[in-house]
Structures are given as structure tokens and as C-alpha cells.
N, C-alpha and C positions, 0 to 999 in steps of 0.2 A: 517411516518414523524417524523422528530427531528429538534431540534435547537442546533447549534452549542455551544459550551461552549467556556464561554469568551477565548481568545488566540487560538482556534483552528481552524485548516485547514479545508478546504475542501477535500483537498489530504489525510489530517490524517482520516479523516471518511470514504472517501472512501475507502482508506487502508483495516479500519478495517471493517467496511460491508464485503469486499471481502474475509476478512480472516473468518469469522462469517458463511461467506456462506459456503465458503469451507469445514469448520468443520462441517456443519450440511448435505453436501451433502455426502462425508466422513460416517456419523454415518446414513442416510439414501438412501445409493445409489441407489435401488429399485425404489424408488419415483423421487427421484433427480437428475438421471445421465443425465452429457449432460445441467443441467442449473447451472447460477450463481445471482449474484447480484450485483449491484451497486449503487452509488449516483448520484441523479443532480439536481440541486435545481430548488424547487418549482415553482418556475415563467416557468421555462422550462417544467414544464408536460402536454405533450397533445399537443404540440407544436412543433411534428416532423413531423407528416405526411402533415402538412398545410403550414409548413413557406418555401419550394420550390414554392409552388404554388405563396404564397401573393407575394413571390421576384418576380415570372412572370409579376405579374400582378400590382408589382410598375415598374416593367422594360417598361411595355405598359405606363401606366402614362408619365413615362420621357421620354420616344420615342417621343410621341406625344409633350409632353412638348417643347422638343426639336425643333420639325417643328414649330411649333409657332413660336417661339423665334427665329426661322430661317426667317421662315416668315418675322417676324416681322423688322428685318435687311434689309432684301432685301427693303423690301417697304420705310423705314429709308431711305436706300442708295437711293435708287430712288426717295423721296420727298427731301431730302437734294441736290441731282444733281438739280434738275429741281430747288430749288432756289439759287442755286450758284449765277446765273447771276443775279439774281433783289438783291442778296446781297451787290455783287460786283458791282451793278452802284451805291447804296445806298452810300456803303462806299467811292465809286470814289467822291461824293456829297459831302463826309463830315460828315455821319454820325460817330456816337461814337461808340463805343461797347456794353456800356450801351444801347443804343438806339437801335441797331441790336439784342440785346439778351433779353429785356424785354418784346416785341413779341411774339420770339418761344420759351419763358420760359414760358407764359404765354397760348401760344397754347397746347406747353407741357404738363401742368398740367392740362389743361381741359380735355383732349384727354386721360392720364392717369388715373384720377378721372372719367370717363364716364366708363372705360374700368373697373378699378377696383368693381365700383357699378353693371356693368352687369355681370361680373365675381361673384359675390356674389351671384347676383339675381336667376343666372341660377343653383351656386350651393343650394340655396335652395329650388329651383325647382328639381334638379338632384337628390339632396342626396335621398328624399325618391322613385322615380324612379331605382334606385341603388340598395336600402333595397328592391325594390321589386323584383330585377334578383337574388341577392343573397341570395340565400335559408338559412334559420338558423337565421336572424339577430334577436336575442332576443326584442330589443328594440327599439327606434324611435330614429334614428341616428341623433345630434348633430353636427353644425360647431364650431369647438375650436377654439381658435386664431392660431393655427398653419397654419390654415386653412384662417382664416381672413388676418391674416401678411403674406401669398402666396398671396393673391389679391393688399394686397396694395404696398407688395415689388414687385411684377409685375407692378402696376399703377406704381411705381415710376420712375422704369427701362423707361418704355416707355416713360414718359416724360421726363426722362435726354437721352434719344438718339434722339428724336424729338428737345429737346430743345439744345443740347451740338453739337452735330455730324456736324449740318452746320455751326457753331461758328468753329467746330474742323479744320474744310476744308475750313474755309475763312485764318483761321491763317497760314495755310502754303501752301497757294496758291499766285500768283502772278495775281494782278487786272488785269494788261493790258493782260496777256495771256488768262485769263478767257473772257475777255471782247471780244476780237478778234476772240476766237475758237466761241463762241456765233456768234456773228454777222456773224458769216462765215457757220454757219450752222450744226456746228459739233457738236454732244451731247455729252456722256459720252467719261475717255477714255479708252483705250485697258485695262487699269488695274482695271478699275471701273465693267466694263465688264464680267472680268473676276473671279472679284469677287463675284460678283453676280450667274454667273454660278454654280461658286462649291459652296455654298449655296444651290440652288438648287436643284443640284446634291445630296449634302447630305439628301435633303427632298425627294428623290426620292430611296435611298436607306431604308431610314430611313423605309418607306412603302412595301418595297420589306420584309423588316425583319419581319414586322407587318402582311403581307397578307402571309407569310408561314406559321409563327407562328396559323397563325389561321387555315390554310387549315390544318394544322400535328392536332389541335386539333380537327377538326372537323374529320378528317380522325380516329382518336382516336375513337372517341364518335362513328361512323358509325361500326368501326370493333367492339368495347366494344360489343356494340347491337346486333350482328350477332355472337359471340362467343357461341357454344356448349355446352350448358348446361345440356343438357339430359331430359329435360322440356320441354315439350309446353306451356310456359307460356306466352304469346302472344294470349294463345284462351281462357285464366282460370281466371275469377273475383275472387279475396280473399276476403273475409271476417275477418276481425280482429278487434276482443272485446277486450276491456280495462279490461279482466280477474282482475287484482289487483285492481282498484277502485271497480270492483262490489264483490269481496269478495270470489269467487264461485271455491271448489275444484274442481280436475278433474274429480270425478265422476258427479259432479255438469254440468261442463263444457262440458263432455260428451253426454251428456241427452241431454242437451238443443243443442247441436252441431248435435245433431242426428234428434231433432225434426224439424229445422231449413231446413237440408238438404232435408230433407224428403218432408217437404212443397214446397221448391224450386224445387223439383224433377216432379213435378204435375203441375208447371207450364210451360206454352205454351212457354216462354221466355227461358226456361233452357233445357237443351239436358244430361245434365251428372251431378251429385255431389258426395262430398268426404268431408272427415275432417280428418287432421291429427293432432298428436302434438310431436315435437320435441322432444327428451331429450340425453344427454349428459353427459361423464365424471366428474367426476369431477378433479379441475385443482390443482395440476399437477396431471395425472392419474397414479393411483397404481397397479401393477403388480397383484393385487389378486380382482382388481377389472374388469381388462379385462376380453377382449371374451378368452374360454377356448373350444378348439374343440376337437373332437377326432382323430383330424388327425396326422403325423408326427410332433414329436416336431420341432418350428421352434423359432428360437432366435428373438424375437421381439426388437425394438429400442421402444425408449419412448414413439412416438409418433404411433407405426403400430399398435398397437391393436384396438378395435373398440371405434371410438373416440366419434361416434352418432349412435343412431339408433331411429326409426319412428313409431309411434301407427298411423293404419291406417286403414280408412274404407274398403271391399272388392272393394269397386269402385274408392281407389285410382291410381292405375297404367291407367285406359283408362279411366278418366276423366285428368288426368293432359299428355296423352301423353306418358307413359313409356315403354318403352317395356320389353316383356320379352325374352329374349333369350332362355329360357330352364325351363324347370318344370311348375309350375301351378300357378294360382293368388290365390287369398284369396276367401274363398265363406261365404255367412252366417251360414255355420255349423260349422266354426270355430271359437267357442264361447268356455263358461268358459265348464271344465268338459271334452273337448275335449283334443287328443294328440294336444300340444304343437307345433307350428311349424315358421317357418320362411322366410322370403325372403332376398336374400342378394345379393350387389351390384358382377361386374364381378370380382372387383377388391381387394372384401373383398374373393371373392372363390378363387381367384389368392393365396393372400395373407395367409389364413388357408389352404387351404387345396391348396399346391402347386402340379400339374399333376396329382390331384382323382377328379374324378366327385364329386361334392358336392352335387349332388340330393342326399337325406336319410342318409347324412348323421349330424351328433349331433353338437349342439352349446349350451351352456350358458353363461348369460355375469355374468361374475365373478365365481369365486371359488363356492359363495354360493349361486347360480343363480340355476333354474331350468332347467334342459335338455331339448331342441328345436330340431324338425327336420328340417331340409331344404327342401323346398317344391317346391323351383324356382330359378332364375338366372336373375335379371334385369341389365340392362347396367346403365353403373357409369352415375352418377348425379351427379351435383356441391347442396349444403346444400339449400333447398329452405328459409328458413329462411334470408339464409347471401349468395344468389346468388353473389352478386357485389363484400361485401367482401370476398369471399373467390378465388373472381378471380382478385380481386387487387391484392392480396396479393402472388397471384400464388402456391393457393396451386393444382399443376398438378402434375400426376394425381390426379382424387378424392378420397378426403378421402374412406377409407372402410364403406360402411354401412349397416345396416340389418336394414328390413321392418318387424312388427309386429303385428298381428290382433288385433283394440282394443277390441275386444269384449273379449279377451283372458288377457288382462291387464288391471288393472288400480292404479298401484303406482308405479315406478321405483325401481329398487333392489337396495340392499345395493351400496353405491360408485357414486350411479348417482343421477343426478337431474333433473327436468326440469325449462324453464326459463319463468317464470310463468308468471312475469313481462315482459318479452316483446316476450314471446311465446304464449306459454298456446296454446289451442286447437284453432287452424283455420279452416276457413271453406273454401270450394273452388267451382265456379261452371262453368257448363262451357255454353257457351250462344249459345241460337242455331239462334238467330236472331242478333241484335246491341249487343256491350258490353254497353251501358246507358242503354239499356232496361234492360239488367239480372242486370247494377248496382240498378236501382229504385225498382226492383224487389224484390233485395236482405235488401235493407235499408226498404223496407215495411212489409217484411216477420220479420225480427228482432223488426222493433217497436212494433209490434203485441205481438211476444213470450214475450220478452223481452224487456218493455216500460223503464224501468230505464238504461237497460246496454249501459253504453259509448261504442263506436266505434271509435278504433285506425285507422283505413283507412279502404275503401270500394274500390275497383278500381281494374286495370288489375294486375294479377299478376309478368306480366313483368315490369309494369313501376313502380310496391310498392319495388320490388327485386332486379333488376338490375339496375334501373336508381337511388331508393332513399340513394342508400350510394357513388359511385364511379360516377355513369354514368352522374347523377346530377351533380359533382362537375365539371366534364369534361363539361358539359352542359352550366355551369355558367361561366367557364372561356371563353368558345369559344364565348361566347353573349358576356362576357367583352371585349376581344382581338376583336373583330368586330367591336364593337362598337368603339375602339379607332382606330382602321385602317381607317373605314368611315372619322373621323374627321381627322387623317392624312390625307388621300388622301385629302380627300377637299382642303386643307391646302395646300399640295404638287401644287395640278392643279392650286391652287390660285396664288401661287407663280409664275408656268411657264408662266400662263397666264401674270402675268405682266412683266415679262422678254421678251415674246413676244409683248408684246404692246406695252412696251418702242424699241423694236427696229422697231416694225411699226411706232413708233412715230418718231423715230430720221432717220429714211429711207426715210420719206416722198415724200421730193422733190425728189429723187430717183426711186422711186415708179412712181411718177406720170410722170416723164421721159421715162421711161422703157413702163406704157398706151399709151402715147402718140406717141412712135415711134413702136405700135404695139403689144409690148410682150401678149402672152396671159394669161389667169388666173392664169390655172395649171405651168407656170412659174413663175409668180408673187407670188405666194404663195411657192413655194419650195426656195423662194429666201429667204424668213424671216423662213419656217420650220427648215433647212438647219440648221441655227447658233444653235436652238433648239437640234440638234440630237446629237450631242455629249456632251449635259446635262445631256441627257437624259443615251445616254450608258453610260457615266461614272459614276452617280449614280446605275444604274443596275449592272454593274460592282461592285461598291464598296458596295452595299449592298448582291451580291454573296458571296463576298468577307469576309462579315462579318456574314453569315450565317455557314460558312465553319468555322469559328472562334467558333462561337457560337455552333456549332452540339455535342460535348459532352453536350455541359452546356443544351441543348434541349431534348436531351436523358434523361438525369436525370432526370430532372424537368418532362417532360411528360410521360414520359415511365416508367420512376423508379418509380412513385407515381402512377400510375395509372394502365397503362397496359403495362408489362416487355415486354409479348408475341412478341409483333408488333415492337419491338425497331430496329429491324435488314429495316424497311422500310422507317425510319428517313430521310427526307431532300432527298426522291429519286426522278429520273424526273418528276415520275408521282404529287409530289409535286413541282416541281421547275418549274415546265415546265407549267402549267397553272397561276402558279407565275407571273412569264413573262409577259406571258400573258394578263393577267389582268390589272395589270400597265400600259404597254405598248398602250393598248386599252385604258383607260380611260386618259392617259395624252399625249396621239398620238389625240383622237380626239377634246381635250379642246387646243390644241397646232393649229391646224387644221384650227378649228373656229375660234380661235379668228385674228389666218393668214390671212384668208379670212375677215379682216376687211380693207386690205391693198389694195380689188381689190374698196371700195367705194370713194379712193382716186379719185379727182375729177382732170385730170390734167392741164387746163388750170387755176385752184386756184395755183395748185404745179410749174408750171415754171413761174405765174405770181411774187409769193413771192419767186424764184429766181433772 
């Protein structure tokens, strides 16, 4: 970090970082080839992989915003129609305008101030509801005024369209025509009508955008889960100590990780245990620090040499599910004193030793590593530490790595490290009854050995590894994006529902004509469905429409952040198509119902107010 000196750019700093780097990658290329460096200021660190999502998930906000305020219009136009007429005998009377607008100025502003105060109310009911779907919120979320001046420039809004709107349409409207279409029976007219529809329509698209968005996320999160890991971590409880608060080296960490498993091994709840622990290059990694085999020299890039490798109990591969393709597991005779030996993934024998069997033959990580034999062949595994991340990030295939007896080690050679603070030695177990039972199992057997040490998570190893970095955030947006669809839809059927009801209401006499000379239900109701149906596809239509607009910007945001793999199944029928669906069902059968309020038209009421 730096602070700019008075009169300089950002560009000139940039410049010169780039040129800084260059010269140091220049005088160490070994280490450096292939990176660089740059500038960007402070406020923007850490704030790339998250600000596509938050856009998403202000995009839902204003969607749904949007149908509101759709909403909200319609209903407007339809209480402003229905007092046209007592306006217009008013004014026929002699009222003023004063006198006509201090009324619905004054309905206005109740109507607005009710709505503002509930809107508060529920967002301070919501917000900590909110803080409890999204995973991370440090601290007990706050309403700003931003948030307050949204409530009451909403309340205000609806009182000047409640209170201005029928004022709007008395002034340029003509009394006697108003007066005549009334007495004659006519309600709105073909323009009022139609306005209202594409309103609609737009709430009906609006919702088609909102229920993809959330199927492509949930489709997300379903594929995330079932990706290939090379793990059974769906049957294996982890165990993970707060190693840094309690203080405790790895040999430390060892003992007590071996005494732990041992205990859980003898109980009726557990079927299999292991403990591993992670370690690592160090970043950027150095040429004399890599694996060093005795096979054909081969030209490594920066990143192919052994990037991890694993200290592991002999019962790590058939407690966690690995298999092994060729050679042998680890047993307890390979301890200190013993030859040296190893395990390595398919794609670390690809890698070293291109077309030689790699059974017996030699490895050390680094120049001044000790000599390893190869002892076996496991198939590639994604990093159990950083399952999610390292399949967000698409590192496919898997990195190279090699498996370690810990009885054979315990400090990392020159060039590596382990990450002590959020690794360090884990335990794993696998449960032969419930996963609650080996978890209560595992939390009593640690209070016992170990009454002080803190525990960083207790739980399945699938959902501490693949859900708690990627799968989670997918998790949380699709409960978000739901959550606003639900209130859309409502919102949307609210709407049709009164589009259909004002034309039940304005049909009436009609209706009860059409009883009276016979017609039957199923007619009677296709007569008011009818006007509905091309609300309806036309919003379908326009929110297809706006899907197809939208499908890069979707791909990005879900795919490019999360999981690249699946991007090729974006927006396909098997998404669009239960789409449809769904909408079409939910506001085909609220369009339906409220139709069928048309057959309780009574008709000798209907021709007598004829």
C-alpha cells in the first residue's frame, strides 16, 4: 500500500509499479515468469469476486420494485376511473377544485403515511431476517436514511398519484361525456384498458426474468454439489481445531490428532478414522523448491510442479473414499527409520514421469528434499481443504499431488509451509450410523482429550468444503432471488386479479344477460378469461424477450463467479420450459378464480338495473 504524492496520478503509479515489476521479474525469472503487477485503489480490494453478485441481487430488488410501482399504477388508474363519475356530478354541482382536491389530497396522504410506516415497520422486522440468510454479516445491520427517504419518497409518490391523477383526468376530460358514458353503463375506455394491460403485462414479464434467474441458480447450486471431487465427502465428519488460538506445533498436533482418532475408532458410532494435514509451496513457487524426480527431464511452467502435498494417516485413502488405481496404501510400518516413500495423484505420474510407470520410482520435493519412492497411484482429487475454491476458480484438471506417511514426517522441507491458521492437522471420521451421532461423538471425545481447544467446525465434510466458500454464496443468492420472485408473483397475480375484476365489474349487466338467456359457466368465464390471455402472452413474450437480452450478462454473473463448467446449459428449455410453466399456472389459476366470480352475478338484479 501507498499514498499518492501530492500532484500524482494514478496512471503515473501505475506506470511505474509495472515498470518495477518488470525489472524484478527481468532479474528473477526463475521465480517470476509469467506474473506482473499492478495498481488499484484501496476501496476496490476484495471487491471483485462479490460486486457481479451484489449487481444481481440489486437487479432483484428493482425488479420487484418495479412490479410494485406497477402495481401500484394499475390500482391508481382503477380507483381514479371508478371516481371519475361522483367527481364529475360534483363538479357538474358547482364544486371548486379546491373543494374536489382537498379530499383526495388528504386521502392521499393518509394512504401514503400508513404505507410509509408499514414499509419501515417490516423493514425492521426484515433487515435482521436478511442478516440471517446471508452468511458473513459481521454485525447487526442498521436502517440509514437512505433507506428511511426510500419509504417516505414512496409514501409520497402514492399520495400525489392517489391525490393528483383524478384531478389529472377531471381537467381534461369533458363533464357531459363522462356523465352519459356513466349513466349508460360503459366503464373504462379502450385506452384506459389498454393501458392497464401492458402494465401488467410488464408485471408478468417482470416475473418470468425473476423465476429463471432463480431456476439457473438453483440448477447452479444442484450441479456445484454433484461435481467430481474425487472424495467421499458426503459420508466423512471433519473435525477442525483452532490449532493458532491453542498454540500447539505439529508434533503437538499430531499426538493429540492420533489420540482423538484412535478413541473415535472404538466407538460403536464411527466405522473408519484418518487425520491429515495440508502443506504447500510457498507463493510464488521456486524452481529449486519443486518436486525433483528421476524421470525424463521435462520443462515445467510456474505453476506444474508440486503445488501441495498431504501428511496422512495409513487409513487416509478408505476412510475418505479414494481409490487407488495401482501400487499400495500406506501401512503402519511406514514409520520414521523406514525407506522413505510416497503416494501421488494420476495426474502428478502424468506429469513427472510422462509414459514410465511410476511404481519405484524416486521423488523429492525440492533440490534439498530427501529421496521418496512411489509406492502407489491415487486418482486426482480436487484440494480437501479448498474443495469449492478450487472448483470455482476452475482449476481443471487437478492440481498434482503427492500423499505422505505422517509417521515419516513432521516439519515441511525447505521452500514450504503449512497453513497452520486455517489448516493445521484435521481429523476425519466416517460414521457408521447418523452423521449427528459421529458429530456428538466427535465433540465429546475432543472435550475429554482436549477441554481448552477451540473448534473451528465440527460437521460433514461436504458441506464445511464445498458449500462453506462457493456453494454457500450460490445458496444465499438463490434464497435471495426466491424470495423476491415470491413477492413479485404475488404482486403480479394482484395485479391480474384486478384487471379481471374490473372487467367482471364493468361486464356485469352483460353477464347476467348472457345467465339469463342460458349461456353456461364454462362460457361465462372464458368470456372475461379471454381479454386476460393476451396479457398474459404478451408479458411472456416480453419477458422471453428480455431473457435473450439478458443471457450474456447471466452467464457472467452466474457462471463466471461461480461455476464456469456448466455455463454451456444457460437459459436452455430445460430452464425455460418449466419457466413458463410455472407463471402460466400460478396466474392462469388466480385469473380463473377470480373469473368465476362472474358466474355469482344474480340475473334478474343484472336486467332489473338495466
Amino acid at each position: 500500500m501507498g499514498r499518492l504524492k501530492a500532484g500524482a496520478s494514478a496512471e503515473d503509479a501505475a506506470a511505474e509499479v509495472e515498470h518495477l515489476a518488470s525489472v524484478q521479474v527481468e532479474s528473477d525469472s526463475a521465480r517470476y515468469a509469467g506474473l506482473g503487477a499492478t495498481t488499484r485503489p484501496l476501496g476496490q480490494m476484495g471487491r471483485g469476486v462479490n460486486t457481479a453478485g451484489l449487481w444481481m441481487l440489486a437487479g432483484v430488488v428493482l425488479a420487484v420494485l418495479l412490479v410494485a410501482l406497477n402495481n401500484l399504477t394499475v390500482l391508481t388508474l382503477v380507483r381514479a376511473q371508478s371516481r371519475t363519475a361522483a367527481l364529475a356530478v360534483r363538479a357538474a354541482l358547482g364544486a371548486s377544485r379546491w373543494e374536489l382536491g382537498r379530499g383526495l389530497a388528504a386521502e392521499g396522504a393518509l394512504v401514503g403515511l400508513a404505507g410509509a410506516l408499514l414499509g419501515l415497520g417490516l423493514a425492521v422486522w426484515g433487515k435482521d431476517a436478511a442478516a440471517a440468510i446471508v452468511a458473513g454479516v459481521a454485525r447487526r445491520p442498521v436502517l440509514g436514511p437512505g433507506s428511511v427517504g426510500l419509504a417516505v419518497g414512496l409514501g409520497a409518490l402514492v399520495a400525489m398519484m392517489i391525490g393528483i391523477e383524478p384531478m389529472r383526468r377531471m381537467a381534461c376530460l369533458n363533464l357531459r361525456e363522462v356523465l352519459q358514458r356513466r349513466s349508460g353503463g360503459a366503464g373504462s375506455t379502450p385506452g384506459e384498458r389498454r393501458t392497464r394491460r401492458a402494465l401488467v403485462s410488464i408485471q408478468v414479464g417482470v416475473c418470468v426474468v425473476l423465476l429463471a434467474v432463480a431456476t439457473v441458480l438453483a440448477a447452479a447450486y444442484e450441479e456445484f454439489g454433484a461435481l467430481e471431487v474425487g472424495v467421499d465427502s458426503e459420508g466423512v465428519v471433519e473435525i477442525h481445531p483452532d490449532w493458532e488460538v491453542a498454540g500447539l506445533d505439529a508434533a503437538a498436533q499430531w499426538a493429540l490428532a492420533e489420540r482423538v482418532a484412535d478413541r473415535l475408532e472404538r466407538s460403536p458410532e464411527v466405522q473408519g478414522t484418518t487425520a491429515w494435514r495440508q502443506l504447500g509451496e510457498d507463493y510464488p513457487p521456486r524452481p529449486e523448491f519443486d518436486a525433483v524426480t528421476d524421470g525424463p527431464s521435462v520443462e515445467f511452467g510456474t505453476y506444474d510442479g508440486l503445488y501441495r502435498y498431504y501428511e496422512v494417516l495409513p487409513s487416509f485413502f478408505v476412510t475418505l473414499g479414494i481409490d487407488l488405481v495401482r501400487g499400495r496404501p500406506f501401512t503402519a510400518s511406514d514409520g520414521r527409520g523406514t525407506e522413505q516413500v510416497a503416494i501421488v495423484t494420476e495426474r502428478a505420474a502424468r506429469l513427472w514421469w510422462p509414459g514410465i510407470d511410476p511404481i519405484g520410482r524416486q521423488i523429492k520435493l525440492g533440490q534439498g528434499g530427501s529421496w521418496m519412492t512411489v509406492v502407489g497411484v491415487s486418482r486426482d482429487i480436487q484440494q480437501l481443504d479448498e474443495l469449492g475454491r478450487s472448483l470455482a476458480m476452475r482449476r481443471a484438471p487437478s492440481m498434482p499431488l503427492a500423499f505422505l506417511p505422517a509417521g515419516q514426517f513432521r516439519s515441511p522441507p525447505v521452500g514450504w509451509r503449512s497453513f497452520e491458521c486455517c489448516s493445521g492437522v484435521r481429523i476425519g471420521a466416517r460414521p457408521a450410523g447418523t452423521l449427528g451421532a459421529s458429530v456428538r461423538v466427535a465433540r465429546q471425545v475432543l472435550a475429554q482429550e482436549a477441554p481448552d481447544l477451540p473448534l473451528l467446525a465440527v460437521g460433514s465434510l461436504h458441506d464445511r468444503q464445498m458449500q462453506g466458500y462457493v456453494g454457500q454464496s450460490i445458496a444465499t443468492n438463490a434464497r435471495l432471488v426466491a424470495l423476491g420472485l415470491v413477492i413479485a408473483m404475488l404482486l403480479a397475480v394482484i395485479g391480474i386479479v384486478g384487471v379481471v375484476s374490473e372487467a367482471v365489474s364493468r361486464r356485469t349487466r352483460e353477464i347476467g344477460v348472457r345467465v339469463a338467456l342460458g349461456a353456461g359457466s364454462i362460457g361465462v368465464v372464458w368470456t372475461i378469461v379471454r381479454e386476460s390471455v393476451s396479457t398474459i402472452v404478451a408479458g411472456l413474450t416480453g419477458g422471453l424477450l428480455a431473457l435473450l437480452v439478458l443471457r450474456t450478462w447471466m452467464t457472467k454473473v452466474v457462471f463466471d463467479l461461480y461455476v464456469q463448467r456448466l455455463a454451456p446449459g444457460v437459459l436452455s428449455f430445460q430452464i425455460l420450459g418449466p419457466t413458463v410453466i410455472v407463471v402460466l399456472t400460478a396466474i392462469g389459476v388466480a385469473v380463473t378464480l377470480t373469473a368465476r366470480c362472474a358466474l355469482r352475478v344474480n340475473p334478474a338484479d343484472a336486467l332489473r338495473a338495466e
